[in-house]
C-alpha positions as CSV (number, residue, x, y, z in Angstrom):
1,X,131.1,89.8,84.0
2,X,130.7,88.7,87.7
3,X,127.1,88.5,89.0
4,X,125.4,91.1,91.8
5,X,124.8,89.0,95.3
6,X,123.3,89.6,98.4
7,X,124.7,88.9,102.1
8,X,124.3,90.1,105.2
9,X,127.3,92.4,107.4
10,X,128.1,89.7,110.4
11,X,131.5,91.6,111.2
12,X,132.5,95.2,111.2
13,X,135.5,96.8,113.2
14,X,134.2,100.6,113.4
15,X,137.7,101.6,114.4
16,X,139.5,100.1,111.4
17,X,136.9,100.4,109.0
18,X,136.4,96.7,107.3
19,X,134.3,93.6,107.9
20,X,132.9,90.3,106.9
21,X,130.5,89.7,104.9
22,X,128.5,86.2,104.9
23,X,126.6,85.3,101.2
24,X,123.3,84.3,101.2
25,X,124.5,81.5,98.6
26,X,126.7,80.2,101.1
27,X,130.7,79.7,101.0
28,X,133.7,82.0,102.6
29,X,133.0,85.5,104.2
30,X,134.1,88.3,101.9
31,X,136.0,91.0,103.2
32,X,134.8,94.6,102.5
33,X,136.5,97.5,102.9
34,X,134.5,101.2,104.3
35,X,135.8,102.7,101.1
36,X,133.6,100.4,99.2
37,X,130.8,101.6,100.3
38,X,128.7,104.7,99.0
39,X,129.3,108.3,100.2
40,X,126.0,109.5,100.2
41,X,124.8,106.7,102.8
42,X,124.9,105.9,106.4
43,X,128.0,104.2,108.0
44,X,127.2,100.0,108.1
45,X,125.6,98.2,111.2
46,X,126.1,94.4,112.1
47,X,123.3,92.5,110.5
48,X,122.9,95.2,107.3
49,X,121.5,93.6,104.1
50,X,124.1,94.5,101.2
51,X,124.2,94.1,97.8
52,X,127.7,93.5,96.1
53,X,130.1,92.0,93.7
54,X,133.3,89.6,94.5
55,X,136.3,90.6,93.1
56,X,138.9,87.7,94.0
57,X,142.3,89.2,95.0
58,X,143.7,85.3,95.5
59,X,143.2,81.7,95.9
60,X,142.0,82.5,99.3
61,X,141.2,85.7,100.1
62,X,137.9,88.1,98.2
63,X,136.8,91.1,98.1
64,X,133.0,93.0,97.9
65,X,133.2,96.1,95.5
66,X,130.4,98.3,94.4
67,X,128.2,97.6,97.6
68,X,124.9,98.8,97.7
69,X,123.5,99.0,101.9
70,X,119.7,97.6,101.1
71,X,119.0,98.3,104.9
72,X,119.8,102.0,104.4
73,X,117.1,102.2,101.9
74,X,114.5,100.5,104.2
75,X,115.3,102.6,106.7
76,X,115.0,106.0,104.6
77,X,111.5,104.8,103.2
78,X,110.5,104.4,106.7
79,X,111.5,107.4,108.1
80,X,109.5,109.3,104.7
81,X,106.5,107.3,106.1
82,X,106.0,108.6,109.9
83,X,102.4,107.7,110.1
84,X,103.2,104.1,109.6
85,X,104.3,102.3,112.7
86,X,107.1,99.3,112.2
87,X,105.4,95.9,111.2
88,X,102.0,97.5,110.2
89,X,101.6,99.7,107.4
90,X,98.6,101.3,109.1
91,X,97.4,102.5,112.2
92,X,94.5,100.8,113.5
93,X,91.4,103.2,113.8
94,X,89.2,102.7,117.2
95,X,85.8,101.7,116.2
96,X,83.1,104.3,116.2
97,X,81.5,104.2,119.5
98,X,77.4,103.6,118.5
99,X,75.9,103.1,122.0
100,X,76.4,107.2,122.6
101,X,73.7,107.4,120.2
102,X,71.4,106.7,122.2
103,X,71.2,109.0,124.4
104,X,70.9,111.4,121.7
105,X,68.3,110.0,119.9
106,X,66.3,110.4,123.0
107,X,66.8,113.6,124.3
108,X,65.6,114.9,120.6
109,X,62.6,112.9,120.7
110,X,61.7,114.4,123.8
111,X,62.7,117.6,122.9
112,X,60.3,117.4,120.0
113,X,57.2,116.0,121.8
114,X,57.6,119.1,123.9
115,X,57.8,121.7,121.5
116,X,55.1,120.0,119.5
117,X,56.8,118.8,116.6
118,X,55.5,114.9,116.9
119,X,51.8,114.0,118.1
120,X,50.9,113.0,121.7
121,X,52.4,110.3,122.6
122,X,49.4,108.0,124.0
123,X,45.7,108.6,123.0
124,X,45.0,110.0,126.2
125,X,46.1,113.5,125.9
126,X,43.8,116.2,125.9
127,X,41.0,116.4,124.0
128,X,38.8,119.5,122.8
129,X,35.6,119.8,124.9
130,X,32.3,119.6,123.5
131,X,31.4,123.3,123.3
132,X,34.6,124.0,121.7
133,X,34.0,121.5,118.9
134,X,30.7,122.7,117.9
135,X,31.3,126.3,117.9
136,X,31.9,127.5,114.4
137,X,35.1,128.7,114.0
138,X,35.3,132.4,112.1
């Protein structure tokens, strides 16, 4: 049984329909064929990362059968994934902007010293007079 490897598609003649492919492990470029590859996926690109097995046809001359494009797949997970941009797998959130509290936090605290929901703000506000504070109240 021949082993699965990898390589990467450095030649590819659209018009004819075959290539080169070079091994990661090193040695010749194998030849591949448009036929090899499956239906159901895109056509190649230069620089795709496949997966395949050699099937030697001479001394000098292989072939890739049963190729697998591992690029097409990358590229189908990240068009299911629209909200992550390339190279990040998250958008970065803008930090929370605090310093508009502030102005807030003020207004309300004015707003509740004038409707009478906190004391006065210094002790000298208005006090009760004298005639007011002794007269019993009924």
């Amino acid at each position: 049984m021949t082993q699965r490897q990898e390589g990467r598609l450095i030649r590819w003649h659209e018009d004819k329909g075959y290539g080169f492919i070079a091994p990661d492990v090193g040695g010749p470029e194998v030849f591949v064929h448009i036929s090899e590859f499956p239906r159901d996926q895109r056509r190649p690109q230069l620089g795709d990362r496949l997966t395949f097995v050699v099937l030697s046809e001479s001394a000098s001359r292989k072939k890739a059968v049963e190729l697998d494009n591992l690029s097409a797949y990358q590229r189908e997970v990240q068009a299911t994934l629209p909200h992550a941009p390339r190279g990040r797998l998250a958008p970065r959130k803008k930090p929370f902007p605090w310093w508009l509290l502030i102005p807030l936090v003020v207004a309300l605290g004015f707003a509740g010293h004038r409707y009478g929901l906190f004391g006065p703000l210094s002790s000298g506000g208005a006090q009760p007079s004298a005639t007011e504070a002794q007269s019993p109240s009924r």
